[in-house]
N, CA, C and O of each residue as an XYZ file, in Angstrom:
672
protein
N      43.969    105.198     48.756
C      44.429    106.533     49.087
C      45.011    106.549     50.499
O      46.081    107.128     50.688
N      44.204    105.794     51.759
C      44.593    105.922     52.834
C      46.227    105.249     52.877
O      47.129    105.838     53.471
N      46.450    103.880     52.124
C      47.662    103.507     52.378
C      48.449    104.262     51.795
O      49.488    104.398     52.441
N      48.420    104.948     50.642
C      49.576    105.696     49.913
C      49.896    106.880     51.074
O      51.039    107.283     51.290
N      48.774    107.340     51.740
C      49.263    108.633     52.462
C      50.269    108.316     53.561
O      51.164    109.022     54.025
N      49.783    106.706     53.949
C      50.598    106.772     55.374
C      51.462    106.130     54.982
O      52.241    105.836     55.889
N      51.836    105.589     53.644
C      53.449    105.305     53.242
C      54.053    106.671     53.568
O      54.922    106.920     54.404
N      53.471    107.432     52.811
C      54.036    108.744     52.292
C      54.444    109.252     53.929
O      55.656    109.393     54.093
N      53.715    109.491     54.944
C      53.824    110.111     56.206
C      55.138    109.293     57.037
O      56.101    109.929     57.465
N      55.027    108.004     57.166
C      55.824    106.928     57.316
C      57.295    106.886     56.555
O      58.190    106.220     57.074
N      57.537    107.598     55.329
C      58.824    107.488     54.938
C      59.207    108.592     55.264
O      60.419    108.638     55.474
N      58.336    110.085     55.476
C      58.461    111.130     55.920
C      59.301    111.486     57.189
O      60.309    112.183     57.299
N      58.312    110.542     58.441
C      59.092    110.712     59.578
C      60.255    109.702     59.401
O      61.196    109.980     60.145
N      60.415    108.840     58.790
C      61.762    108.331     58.921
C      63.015    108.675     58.183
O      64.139    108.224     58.400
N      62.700    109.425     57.400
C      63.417    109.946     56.689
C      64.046    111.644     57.812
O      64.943    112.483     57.729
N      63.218    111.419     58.474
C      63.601    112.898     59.480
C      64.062    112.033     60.809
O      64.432    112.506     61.883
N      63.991    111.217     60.601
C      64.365    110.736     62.230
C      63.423    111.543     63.434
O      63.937    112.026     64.443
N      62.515    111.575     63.249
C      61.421    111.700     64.308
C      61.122    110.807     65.304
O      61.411    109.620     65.154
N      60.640    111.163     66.197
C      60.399    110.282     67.424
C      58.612    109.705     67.037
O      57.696    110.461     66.711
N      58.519    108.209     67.196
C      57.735    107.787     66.375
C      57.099    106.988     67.594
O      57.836    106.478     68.437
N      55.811    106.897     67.665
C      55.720    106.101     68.843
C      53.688    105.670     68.679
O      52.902    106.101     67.835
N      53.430    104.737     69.807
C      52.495    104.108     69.232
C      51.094    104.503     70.509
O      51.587    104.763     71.606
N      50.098    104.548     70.498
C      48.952    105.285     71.201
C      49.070    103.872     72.945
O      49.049    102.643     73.010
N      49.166    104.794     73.819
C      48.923    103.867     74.838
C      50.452    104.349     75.728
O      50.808    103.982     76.848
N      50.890    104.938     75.124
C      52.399    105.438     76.293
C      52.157    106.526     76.781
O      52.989    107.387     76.493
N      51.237    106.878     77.493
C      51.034    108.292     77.986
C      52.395    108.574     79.032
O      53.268    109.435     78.928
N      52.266    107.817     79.767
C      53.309    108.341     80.992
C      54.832    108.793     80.605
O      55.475    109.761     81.011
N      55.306    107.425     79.377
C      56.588    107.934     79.089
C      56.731    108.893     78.617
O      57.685    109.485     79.119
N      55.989    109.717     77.417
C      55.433    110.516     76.719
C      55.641    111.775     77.881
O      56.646    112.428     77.598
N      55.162    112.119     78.726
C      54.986    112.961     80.180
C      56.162    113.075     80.668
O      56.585    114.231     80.691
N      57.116    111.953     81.231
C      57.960    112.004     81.626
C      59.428    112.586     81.038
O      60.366    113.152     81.599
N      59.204    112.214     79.760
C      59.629    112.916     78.692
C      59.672    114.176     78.472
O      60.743    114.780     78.430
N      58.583    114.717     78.310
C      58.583    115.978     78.364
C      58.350    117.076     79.829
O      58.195    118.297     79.799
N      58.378    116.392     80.752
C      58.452    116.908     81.750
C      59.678    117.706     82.666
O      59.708    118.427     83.663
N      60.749    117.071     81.616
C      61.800    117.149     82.029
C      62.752    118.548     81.210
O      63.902    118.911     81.454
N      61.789    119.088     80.222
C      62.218    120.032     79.229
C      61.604    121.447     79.804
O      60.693    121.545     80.627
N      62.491    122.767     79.025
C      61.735    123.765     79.389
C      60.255    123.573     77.726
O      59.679    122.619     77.203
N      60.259    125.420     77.471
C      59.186    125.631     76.576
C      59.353    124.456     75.605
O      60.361    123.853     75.237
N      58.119    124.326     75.318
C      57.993    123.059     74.167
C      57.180    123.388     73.031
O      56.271    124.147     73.364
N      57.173    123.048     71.616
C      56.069    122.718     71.313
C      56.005    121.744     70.525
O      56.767    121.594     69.570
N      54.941    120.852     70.891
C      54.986    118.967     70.992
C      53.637    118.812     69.585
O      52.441    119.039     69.767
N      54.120    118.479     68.567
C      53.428    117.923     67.394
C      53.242    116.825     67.394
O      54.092    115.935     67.442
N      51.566    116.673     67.314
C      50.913    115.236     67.243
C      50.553    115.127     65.612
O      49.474    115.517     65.163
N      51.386    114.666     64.967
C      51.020    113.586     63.440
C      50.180    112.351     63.640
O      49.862    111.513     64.485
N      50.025    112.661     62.564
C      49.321    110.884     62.265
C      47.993    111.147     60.867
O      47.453    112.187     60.488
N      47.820    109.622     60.369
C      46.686    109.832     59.821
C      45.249    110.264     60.707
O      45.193    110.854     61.786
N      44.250    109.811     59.951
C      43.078    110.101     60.653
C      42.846    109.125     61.423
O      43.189    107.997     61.069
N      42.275    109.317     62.527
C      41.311    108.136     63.473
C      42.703    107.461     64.464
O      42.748    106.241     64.622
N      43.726    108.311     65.052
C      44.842    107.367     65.854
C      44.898    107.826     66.840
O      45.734    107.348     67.607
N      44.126    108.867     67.277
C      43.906    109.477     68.392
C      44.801    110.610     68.593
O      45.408    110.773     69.651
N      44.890    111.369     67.627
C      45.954    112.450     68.206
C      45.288    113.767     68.554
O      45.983    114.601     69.133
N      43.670    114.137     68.193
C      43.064    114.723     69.398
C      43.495    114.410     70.796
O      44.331    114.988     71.491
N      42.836    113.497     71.026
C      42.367    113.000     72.317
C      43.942    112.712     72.692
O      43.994    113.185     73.827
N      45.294    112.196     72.388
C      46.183    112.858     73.385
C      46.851    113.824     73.381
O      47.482    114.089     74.404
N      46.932    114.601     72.336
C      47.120    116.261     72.380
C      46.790    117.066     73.760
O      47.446    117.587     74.663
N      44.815    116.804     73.287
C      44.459    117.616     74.481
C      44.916    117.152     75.948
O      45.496    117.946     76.690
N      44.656    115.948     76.302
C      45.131    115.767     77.465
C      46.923    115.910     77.623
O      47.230    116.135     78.794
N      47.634    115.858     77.062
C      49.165    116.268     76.888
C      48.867    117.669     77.359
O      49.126    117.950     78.530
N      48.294    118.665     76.474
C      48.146    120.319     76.780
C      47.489    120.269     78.407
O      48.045    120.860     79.333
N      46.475    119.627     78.546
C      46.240    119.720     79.712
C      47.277    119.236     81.128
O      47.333    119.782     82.230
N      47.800    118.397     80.780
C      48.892    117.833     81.985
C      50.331    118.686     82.114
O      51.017    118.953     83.101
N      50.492    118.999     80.682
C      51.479    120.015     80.894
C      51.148    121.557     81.119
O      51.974    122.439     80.883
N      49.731    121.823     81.646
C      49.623    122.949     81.937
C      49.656    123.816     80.388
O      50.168    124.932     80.488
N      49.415    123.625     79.688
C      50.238    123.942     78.110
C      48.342    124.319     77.383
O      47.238    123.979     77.808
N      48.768    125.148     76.161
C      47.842    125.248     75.206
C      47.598    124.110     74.392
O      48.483    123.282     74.175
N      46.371    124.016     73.895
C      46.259    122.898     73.038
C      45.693    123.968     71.856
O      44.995    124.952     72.099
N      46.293    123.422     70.135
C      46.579    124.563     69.189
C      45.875    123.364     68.228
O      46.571    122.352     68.151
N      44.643    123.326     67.510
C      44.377    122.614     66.936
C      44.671    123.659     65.189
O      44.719    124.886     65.101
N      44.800    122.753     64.166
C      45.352    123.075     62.797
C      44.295    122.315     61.650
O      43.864    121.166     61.552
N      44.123    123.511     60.880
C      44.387    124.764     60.577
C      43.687    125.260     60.911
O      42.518    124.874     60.913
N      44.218    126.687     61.485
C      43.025    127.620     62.078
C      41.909    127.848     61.946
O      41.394    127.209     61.029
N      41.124    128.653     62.593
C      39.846    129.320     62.190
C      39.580    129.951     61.083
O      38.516    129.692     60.519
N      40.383    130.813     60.580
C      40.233    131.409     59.204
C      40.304    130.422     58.460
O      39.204    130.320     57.916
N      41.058    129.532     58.080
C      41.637    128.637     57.293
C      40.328    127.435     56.551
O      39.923    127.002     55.472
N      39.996    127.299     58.710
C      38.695    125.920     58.099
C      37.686    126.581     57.444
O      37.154    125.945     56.534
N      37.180    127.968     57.721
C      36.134    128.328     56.796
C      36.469    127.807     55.632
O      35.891    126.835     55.145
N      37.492    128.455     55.063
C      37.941    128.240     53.885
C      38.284    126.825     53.121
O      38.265    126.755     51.892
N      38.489    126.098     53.667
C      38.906    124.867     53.098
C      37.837    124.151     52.447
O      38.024    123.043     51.944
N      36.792    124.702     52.438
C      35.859    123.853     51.270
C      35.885    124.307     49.644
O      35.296    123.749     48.718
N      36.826    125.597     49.590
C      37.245    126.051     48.487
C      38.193    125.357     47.762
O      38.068    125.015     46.586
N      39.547    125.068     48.782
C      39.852    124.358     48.346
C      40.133    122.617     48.248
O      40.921    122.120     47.444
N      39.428    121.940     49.103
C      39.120    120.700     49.007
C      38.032    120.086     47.828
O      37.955    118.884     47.572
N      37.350    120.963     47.276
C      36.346    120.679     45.780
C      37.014    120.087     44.822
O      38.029    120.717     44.523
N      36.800    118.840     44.045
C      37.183    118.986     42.881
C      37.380    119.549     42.135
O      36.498    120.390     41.958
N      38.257    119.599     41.386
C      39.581    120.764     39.901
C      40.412    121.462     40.939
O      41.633    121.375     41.070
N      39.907    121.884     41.369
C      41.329    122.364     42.101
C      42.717    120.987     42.841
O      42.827    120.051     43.633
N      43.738    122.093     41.503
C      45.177    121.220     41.593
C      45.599    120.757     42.929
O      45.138    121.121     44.010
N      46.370    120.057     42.744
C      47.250    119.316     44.079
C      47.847    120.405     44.576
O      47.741    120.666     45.775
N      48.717    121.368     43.533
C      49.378    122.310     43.922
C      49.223    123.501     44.545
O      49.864    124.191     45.339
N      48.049    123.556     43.883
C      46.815    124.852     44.376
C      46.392    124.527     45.674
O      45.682    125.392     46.188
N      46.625    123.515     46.364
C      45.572    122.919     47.143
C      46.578    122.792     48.410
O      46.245    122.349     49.509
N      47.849    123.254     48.064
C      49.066    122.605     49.241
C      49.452    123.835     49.158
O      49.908    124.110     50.267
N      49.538    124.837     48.397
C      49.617    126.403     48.526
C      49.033    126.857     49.645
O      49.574    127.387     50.616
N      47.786    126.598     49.439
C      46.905    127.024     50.330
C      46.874    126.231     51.911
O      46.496    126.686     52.990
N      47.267    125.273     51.667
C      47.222    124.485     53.236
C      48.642    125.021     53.534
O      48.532    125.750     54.519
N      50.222    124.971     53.019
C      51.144    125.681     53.600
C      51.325    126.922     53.960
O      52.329    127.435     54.455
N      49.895    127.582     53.583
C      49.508    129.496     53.814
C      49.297    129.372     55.430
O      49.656    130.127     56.333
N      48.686    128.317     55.451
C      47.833    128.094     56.653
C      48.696    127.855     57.436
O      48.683    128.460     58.508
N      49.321    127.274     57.266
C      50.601    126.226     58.332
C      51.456    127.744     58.742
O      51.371    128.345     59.813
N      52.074    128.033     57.839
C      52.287    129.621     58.151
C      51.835    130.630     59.028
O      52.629    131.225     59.758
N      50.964    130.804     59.020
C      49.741    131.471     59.661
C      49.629    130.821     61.195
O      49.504    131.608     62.133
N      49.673    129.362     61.455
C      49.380    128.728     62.425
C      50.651    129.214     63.246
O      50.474    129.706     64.361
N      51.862    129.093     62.745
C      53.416    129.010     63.485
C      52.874    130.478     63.770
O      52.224    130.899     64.727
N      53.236    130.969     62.904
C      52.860    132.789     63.446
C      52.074    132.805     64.875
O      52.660    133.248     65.863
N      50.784    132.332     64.968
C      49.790    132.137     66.021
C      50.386    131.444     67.395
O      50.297    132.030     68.474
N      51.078    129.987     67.247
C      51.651    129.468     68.361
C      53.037    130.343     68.560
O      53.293    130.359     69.764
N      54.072    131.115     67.760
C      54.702    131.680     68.727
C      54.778    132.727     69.109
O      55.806    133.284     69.497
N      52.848    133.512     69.022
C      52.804    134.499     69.714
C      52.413    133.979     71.351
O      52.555    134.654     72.371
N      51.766    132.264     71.225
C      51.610    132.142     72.362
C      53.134    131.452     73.266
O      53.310    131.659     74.467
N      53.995    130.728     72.495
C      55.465    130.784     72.720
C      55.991    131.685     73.647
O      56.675    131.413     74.634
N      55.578    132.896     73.213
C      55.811    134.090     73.847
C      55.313    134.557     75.199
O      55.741    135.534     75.814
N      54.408    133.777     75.559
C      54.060    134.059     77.159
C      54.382    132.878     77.770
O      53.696    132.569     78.744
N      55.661    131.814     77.273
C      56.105    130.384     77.988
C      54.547    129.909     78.045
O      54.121    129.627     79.165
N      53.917    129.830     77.258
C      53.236    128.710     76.974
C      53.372    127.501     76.379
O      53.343    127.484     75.149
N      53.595    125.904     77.307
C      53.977    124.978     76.138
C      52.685    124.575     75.144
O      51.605    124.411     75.710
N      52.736    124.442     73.974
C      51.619    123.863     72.667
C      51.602    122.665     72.549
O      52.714    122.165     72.382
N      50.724    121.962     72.572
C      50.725    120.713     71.729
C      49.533    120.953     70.499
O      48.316    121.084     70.627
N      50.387    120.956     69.260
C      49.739    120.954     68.043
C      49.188    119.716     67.451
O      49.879    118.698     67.486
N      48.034    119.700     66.922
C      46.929    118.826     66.135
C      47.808    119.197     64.857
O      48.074    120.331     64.457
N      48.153    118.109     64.373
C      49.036    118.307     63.252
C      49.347    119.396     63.204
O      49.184    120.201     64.120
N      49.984    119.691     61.850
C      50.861    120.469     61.557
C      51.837    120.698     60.496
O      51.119    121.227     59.648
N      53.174    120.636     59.921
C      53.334    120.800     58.586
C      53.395    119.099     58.264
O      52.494    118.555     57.625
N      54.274    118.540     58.659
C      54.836    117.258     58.251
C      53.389    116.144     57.824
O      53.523    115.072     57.233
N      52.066    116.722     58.291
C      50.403    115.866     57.850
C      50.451    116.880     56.363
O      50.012    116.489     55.282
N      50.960    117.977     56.551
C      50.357    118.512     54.884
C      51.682    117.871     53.789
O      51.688    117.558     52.598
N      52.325    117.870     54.450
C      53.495    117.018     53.546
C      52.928    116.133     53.224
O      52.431    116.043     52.101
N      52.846    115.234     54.124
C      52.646    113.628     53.109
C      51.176    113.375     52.916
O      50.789    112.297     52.464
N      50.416    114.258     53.220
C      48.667    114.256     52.816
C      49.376    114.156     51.277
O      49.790    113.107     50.783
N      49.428    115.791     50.490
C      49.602    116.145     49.561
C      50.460    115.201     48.676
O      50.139    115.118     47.490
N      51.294    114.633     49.032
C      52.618    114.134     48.194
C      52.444    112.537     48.168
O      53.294    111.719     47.817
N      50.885    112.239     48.713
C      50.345    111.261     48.341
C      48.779    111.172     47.446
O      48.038    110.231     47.164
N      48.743    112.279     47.249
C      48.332    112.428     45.970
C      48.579    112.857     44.870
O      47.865    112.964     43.872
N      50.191    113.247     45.156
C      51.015    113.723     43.496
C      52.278    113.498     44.398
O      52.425    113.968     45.526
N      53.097    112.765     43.772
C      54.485    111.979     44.631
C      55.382    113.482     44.050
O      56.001    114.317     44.710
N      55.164    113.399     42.730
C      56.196    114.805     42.288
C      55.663    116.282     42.575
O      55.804    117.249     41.827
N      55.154    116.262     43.554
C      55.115    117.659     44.282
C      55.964    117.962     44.765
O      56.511    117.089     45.439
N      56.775    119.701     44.734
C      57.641    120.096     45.391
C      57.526    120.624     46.440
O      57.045    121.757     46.420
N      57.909    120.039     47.741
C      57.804    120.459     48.820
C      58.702    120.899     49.582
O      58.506    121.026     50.791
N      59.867    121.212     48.981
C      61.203    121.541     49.377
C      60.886    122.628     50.222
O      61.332    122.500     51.362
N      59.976    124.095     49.903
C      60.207    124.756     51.103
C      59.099    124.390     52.003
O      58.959    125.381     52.720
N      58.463    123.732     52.261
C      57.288    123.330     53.226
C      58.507    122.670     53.814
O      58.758    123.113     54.935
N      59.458    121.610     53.328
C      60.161    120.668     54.275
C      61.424    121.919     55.391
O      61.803    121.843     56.559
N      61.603    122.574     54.674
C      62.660    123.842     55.220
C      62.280    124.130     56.315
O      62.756    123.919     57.430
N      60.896    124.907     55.783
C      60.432    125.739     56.986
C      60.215    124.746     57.919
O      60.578    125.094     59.043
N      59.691    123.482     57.847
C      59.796    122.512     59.201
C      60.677    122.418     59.987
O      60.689    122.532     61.212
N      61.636    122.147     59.081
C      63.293    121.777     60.069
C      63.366    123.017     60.966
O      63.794    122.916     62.115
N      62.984    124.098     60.495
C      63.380    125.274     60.996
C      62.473    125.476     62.194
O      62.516    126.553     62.788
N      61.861    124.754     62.490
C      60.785    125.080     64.003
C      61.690    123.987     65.355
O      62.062    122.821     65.217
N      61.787    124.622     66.228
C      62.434    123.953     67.073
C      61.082    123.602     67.549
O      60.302    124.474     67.932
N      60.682    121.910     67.530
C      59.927    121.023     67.916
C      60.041    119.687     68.556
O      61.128    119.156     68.331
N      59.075    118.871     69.424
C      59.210    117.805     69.163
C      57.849    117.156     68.669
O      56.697    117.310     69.075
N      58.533    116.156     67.361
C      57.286    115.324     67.010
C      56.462    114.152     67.608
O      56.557    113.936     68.817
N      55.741    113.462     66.909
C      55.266    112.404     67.716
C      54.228    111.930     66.383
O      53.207    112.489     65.981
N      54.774    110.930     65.978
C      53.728    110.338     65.005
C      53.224    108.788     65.528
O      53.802    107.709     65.665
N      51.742    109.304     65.756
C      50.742    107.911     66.414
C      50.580    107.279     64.676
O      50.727    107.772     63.558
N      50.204    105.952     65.217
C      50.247    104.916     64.382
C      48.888    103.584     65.300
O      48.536    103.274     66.438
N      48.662    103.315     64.234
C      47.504    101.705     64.595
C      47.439    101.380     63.529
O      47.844    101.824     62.455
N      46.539    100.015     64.056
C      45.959     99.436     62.558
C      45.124     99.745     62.215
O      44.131    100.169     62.806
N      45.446     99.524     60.569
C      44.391     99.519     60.021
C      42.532     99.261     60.205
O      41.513     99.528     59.568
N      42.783     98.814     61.052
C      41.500     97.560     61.584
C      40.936     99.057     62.765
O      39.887     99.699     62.735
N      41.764     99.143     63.404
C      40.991    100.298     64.119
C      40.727    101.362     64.020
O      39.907    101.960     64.717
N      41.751    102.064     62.613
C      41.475    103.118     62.028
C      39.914    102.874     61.450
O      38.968    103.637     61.645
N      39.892    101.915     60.871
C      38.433    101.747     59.989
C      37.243    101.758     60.796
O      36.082    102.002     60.466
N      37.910    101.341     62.315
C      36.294    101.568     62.687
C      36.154    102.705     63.759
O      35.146    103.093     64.350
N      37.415    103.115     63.837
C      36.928    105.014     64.214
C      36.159    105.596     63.450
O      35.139    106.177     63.821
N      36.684    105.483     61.911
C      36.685    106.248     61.077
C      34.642    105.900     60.886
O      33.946    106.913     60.943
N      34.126    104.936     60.744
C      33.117    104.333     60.682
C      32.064    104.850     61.984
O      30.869    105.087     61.806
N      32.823    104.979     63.416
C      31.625    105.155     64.425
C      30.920    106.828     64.300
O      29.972    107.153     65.015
């Protein structure tokens, strides 16, 4: 399951031409965005690559919010739909409700020139989902993405260290 997802995430951002980059470049990463006005900077990735831990410190250096996903309402909820029988489809409904809900939330904070760095965000419910049913339609989940003026950032490792994050 884990490799199908991060094919799936992996043909995702390349297929978007995203800025793709690997855990350990903090400074360029900074310098980078240091140089921009309002931002809001999406950390992808599978699980265990560290995109907490440089989110927050990103939000923190840029003076910026750190916007973790999916909200508060949302995580209550997600044990409803993460249970077995409930469809793939049913199940990406509900996580793109959320994603919805989240944009709504960051550009009310947008709105006071706050820069965000988001804990995932749509492009993780994309290829979560569409690696567990390849023929899912995600055409407007992919829309509404394009349509957020962002920049991405998909962390990547090995395997080998994913497993033993994921493990400690």
């Amino acid at each position: 399951k884990w490799r199908k997802w991060h094919k799936s995430i992996e043909w995702y951002y390349k297929s978007y031409k995203a800025l793709i980059c690997s855990t350990g470049i903090r400074k360029i990463i900074l310098t980078i965005f240091s140089s921009m006005t309002w931002r809001l900077i999406v950390i992808e990735g599978v699980d265990a690559v560290w995109k907490t831990t440089l989110a927050k410190w990103l939000a923190q250096s840029l003076n910026g919010v750190y916007y973790k996903t999916p909200g508060t309402r949302t995580s209550r909820e997600r044990e409803v739909y993460d249970r077995e029988g409930v469809s793939v489809e049913e199940r990406f409904r509900f996580y793109l409700d959320a994603c919805r809900e989240d944009i709504a939330r960051i550009m009310d904070i947008k709105s006071g020139w706050k820069d965000v760095v988001c804990d995932r965000l749509l492009s993780s419910t994309i290829a979560h989902h569409q690696s567990m049913d390849d023929s899912l339609d995600t055409r407007d989940a992919e829309d509404l993405d394009m349509s957020i003026p962002k920049t991405q950032i998909l962390l990547q490792t090995s395997r080998d260290v994913i497993i033993k994050r994921l493990s400690e």
